[in-house]
LUMVEXNU-628105 format. One record per residue (C-alpha): residue in three letters; residue number from 1; y, z, x. Coordinates in nm, 4 decimals, m for minus. Last residue first. Example, Ala and Ser with C-alpha at 12.3 -4.5 7.8 and 13.67 -1.06 7.14 Angstrom:
! LUMVEXNU-628105
[site 'SER'; 2; [m0.1060; 0.7140; 1.3670]]
[site 'ALA'; 1; [m0.4500; 0.7800; 1.2300]]
***
This chain:
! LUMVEXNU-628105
[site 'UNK'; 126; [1.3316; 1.1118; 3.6601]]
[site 'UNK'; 125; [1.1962; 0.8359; 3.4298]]
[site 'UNK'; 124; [1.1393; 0.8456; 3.0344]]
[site 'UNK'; 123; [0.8933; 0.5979; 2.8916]]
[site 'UNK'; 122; [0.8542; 0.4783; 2.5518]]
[site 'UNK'; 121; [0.5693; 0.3168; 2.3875]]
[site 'UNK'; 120; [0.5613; 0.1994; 2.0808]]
[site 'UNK'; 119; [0.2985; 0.2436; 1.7716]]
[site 'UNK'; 118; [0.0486; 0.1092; 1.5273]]
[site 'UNK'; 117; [0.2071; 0.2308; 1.2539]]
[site 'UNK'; 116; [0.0427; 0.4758; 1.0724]]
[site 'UNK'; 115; [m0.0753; 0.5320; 0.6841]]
[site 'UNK'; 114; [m0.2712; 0.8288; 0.5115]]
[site 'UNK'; 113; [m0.0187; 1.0824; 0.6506]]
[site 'UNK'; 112; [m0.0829; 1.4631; 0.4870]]
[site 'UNK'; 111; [m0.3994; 1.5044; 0.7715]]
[site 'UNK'; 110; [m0.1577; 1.4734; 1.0292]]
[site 'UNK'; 109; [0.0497; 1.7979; 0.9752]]
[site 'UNK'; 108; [0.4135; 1.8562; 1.0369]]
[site 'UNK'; 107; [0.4309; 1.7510; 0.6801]]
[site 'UNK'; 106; [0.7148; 1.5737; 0.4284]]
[site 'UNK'; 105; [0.8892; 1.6683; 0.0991]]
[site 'UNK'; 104; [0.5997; 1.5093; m0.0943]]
[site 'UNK'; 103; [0.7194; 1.2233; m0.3781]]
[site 'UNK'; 102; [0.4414; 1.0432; m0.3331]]
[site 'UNK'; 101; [0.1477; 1.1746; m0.1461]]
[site 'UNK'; 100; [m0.0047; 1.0388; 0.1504]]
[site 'UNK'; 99; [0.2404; 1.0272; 0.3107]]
[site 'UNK'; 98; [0.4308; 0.7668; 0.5623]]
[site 'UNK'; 97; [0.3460; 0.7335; 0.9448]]
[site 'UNK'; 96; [0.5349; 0.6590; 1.2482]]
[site 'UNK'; 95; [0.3866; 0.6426; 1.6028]]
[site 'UNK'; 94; [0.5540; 0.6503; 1.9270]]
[site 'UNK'; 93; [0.3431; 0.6541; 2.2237]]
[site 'UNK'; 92; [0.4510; 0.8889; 2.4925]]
[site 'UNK'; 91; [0.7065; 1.0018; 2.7412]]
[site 'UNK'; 90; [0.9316; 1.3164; 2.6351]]
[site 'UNK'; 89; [0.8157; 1.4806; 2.9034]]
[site 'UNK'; 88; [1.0180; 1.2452; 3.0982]]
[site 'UNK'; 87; [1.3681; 1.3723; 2.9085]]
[site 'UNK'; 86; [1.5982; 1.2203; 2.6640]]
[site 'UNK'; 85; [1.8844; 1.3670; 2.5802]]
[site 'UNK'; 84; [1.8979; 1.1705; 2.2672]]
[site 'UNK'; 83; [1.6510; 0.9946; 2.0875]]
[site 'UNK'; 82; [1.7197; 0.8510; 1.7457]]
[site 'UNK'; 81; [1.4590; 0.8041; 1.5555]]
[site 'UNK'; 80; [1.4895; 0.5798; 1.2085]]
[site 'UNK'; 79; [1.3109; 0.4705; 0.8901]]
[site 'UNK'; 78; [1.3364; 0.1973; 0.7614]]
[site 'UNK'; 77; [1.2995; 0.0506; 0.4003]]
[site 'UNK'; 76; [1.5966; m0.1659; 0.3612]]
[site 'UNK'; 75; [1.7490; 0.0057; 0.0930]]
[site 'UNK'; 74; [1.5808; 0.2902; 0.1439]]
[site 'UNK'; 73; [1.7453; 0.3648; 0.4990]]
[site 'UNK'; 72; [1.5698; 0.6295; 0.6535]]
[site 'UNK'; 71; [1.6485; 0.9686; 0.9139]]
[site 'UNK'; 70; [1.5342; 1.1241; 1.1829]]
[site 'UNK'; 69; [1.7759; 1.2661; 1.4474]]
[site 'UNK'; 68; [1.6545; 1.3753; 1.8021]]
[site 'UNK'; 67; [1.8067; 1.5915; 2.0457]]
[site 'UNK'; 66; [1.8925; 1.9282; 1.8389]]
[site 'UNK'; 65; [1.5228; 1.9674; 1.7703]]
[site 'UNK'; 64; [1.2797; 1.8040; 2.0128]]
[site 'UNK'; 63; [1.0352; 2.0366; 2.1817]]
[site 'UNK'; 62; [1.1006; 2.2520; 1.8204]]
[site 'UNK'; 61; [0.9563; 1.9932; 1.6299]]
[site 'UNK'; 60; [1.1711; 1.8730; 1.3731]]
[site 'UNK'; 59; [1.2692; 1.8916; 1.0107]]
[site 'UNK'; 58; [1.4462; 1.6910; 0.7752]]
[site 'UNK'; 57; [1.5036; 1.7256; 0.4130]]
[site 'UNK'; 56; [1.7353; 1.5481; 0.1693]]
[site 'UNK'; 55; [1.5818; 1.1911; 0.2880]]
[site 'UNK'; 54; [1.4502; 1.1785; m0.0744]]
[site 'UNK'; 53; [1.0778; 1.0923; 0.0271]]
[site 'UNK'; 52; [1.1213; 1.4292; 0.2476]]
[site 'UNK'; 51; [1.2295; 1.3514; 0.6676]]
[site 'UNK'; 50; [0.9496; 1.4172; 0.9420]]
[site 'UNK'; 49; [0.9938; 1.4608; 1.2862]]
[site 'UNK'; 48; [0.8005; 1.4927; 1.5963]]
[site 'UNK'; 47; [0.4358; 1.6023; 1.5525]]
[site 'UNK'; 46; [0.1650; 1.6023; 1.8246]]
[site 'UNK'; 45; [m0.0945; 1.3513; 1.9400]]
[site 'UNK'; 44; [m0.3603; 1.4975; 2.1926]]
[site 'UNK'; 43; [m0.2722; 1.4743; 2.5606]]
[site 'UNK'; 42; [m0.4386; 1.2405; 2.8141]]
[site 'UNK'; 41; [m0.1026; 1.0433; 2.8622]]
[site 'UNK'; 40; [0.1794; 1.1590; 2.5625]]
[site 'UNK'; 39; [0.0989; 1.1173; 2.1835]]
[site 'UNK'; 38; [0.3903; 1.1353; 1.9441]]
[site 'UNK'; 37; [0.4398; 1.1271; 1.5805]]
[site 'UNK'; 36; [0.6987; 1.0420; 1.3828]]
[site 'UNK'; 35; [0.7077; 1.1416; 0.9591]]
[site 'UNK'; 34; [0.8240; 0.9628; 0.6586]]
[site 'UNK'; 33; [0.7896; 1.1230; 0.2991]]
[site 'UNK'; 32; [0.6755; 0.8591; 0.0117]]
[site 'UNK'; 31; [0.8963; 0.7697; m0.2926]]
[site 'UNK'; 30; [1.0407; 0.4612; m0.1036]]
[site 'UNK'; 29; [0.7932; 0.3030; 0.0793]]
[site 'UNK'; 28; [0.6285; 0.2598; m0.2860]]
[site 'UNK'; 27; [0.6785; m0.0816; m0.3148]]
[site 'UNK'; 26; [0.5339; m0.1885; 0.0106]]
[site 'UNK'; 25; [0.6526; m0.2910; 0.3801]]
[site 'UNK'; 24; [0.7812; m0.0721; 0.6035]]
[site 'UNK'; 23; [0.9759; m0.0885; 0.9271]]
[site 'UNK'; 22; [0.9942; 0.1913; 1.1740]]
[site 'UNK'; 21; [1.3378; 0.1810; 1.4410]]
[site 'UNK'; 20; [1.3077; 0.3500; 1.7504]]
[site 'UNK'; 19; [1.6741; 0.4463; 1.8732]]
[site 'UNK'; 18; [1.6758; 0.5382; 2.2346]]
[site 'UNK'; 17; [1.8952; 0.7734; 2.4193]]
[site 'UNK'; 16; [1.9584; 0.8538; 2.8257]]
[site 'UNK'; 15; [1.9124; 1.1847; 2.9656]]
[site 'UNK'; 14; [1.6153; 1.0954; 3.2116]]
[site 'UNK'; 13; [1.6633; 0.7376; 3.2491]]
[site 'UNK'; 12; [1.5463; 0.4993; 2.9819]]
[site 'UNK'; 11; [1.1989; 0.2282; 2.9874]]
[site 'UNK'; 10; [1.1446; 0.1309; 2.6521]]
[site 'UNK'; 9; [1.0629; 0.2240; 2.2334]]
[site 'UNK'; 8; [1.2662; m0.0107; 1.9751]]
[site 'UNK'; 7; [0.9702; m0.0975; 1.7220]]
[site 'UNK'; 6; [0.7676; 0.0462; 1.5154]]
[site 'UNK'; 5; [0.5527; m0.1334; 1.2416]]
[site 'UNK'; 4; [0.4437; 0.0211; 0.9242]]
[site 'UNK'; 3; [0.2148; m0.1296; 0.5832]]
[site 'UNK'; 2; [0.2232; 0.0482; 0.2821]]
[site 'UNK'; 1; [0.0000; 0.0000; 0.0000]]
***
């Protein structure tokens, strides 16, 4: 029902910003919570970001709150990251994801996220 595709991720210098962009296709995009979801080199994936099926909710994972800003565009059914103050730990594949159920205020967990992006990579040097 809703298909995802990430885009924007790079090479950036250690305090530099990126803006990954998530574009989705389907009609119900727009009643379903958005989340981000990183996975690092030998490291399980972890939560980023998430932002309700309203966008009247955010919240972040506390490795990235205060640098990074989540937020979607229903109108032409993207959601955004935007990186700021980057740092190398912060080098992983980027993966978005949209709930499972409608109308949910979003999840830090996995298992609420029945579809994912196939993902980007971004890479922070020292």
């Amino acid at each position: 029902q809703v298909q995802l595709v990430e885009s924007g991720g790079g090479l950036v210098q250690a305090g530099g910003s990126l803006r990954l962009s998530c574009a989705a296709s389907g009609r119900t995009f727009s009643s379903r919570a958005m989340g981000w979801f990183r996975q690092a080199p030998g490291k399980e994936r972890e939560f980023a970001a998430a932002i309700s099926w309203s966008g009247g909710s955010t919240f972040y994972a506390d490795s990235v709150k205060g640098r990074f800003i989540i937020a979607r565009v229903s109108d032409s059914n993207t959601v955004y990251l935007q990186m700021n103050s980057l740092k190398p730990e912060d080098t992983a594949v980027y993966y978005c994801a949209a709930s499972s159920r409608q109308y949910s205020d979003g999840s830090a967990y996995e298992r609420s996220y029945a579809y994912w992006g196939q993902g980007t990579q971004v890479t922070v040097s020292s």
